[in-house]
N, C-alpha and C positions, 0 to 999 in steps of 0.2 A: 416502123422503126427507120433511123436515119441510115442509108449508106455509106461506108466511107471506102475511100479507094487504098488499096493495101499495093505496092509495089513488091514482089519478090521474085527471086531467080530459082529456076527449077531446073531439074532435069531433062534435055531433051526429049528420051524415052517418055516422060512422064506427061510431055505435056503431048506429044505425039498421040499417046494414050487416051486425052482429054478429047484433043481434036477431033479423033475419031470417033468417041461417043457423040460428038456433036454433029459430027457428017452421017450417023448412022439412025440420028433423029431419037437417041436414049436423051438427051437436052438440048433445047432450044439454043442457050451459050456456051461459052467457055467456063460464064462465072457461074452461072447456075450448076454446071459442075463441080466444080470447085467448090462455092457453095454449099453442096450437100453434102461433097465429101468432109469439109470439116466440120458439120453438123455431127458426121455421124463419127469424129474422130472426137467430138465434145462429149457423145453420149456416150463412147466405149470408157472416157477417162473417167466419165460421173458415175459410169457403173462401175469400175475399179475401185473407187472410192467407197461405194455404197457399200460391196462388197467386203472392202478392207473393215469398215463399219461395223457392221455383222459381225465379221469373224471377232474384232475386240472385242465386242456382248456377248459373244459367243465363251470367249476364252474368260471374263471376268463372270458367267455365270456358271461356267463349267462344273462347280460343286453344287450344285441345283437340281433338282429334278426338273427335267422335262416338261415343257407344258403338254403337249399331245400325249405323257405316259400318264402324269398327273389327271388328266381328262380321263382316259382309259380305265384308267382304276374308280375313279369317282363312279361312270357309266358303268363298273359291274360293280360296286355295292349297291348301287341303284336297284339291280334286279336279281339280288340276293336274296330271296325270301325271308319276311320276317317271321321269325318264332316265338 
């Protein structure tokens, strides 16, 4: 994938923070820090999403039965003996 160079201004603290995982050998750079962290700041927002997802099928099937109760029930007429 192509690189591109992103300029922003951060907080001292923050980048301080950076630095230091990089003098402590957690990352080889600054950007491979940074890097990961917004890797893993894309994968919290996609889980929100996913999340928020669910709960709407969740709330539009709400007057449904269950699939795991639906399952349950099916599995004990299974071994209901027949008469």
């Amino acid at each position: 994938m192509a690189r591109s160079q992103v300029n922003v201004r951060l907080d001292g603290e923050l980048v301080e923070g950076v630095e230091e995982l990089v003098r402590s050998g957690r990352f080889p750079t600054k950007t491979e820090a940074f890097s990961e962290a917004l890797r893993l700041l894309l994968r919290v927002h996609r889980g929100k999403e996913l999340a928020s997802m669910m709960d709407d099928l969740r709330e539009g099937t709400g007057g449904l039965p269950s699939l795991s109760g639906s399952l349950a029930a099916s599995r004990r007429e299974e071994e209901e003996p027949v008469e």
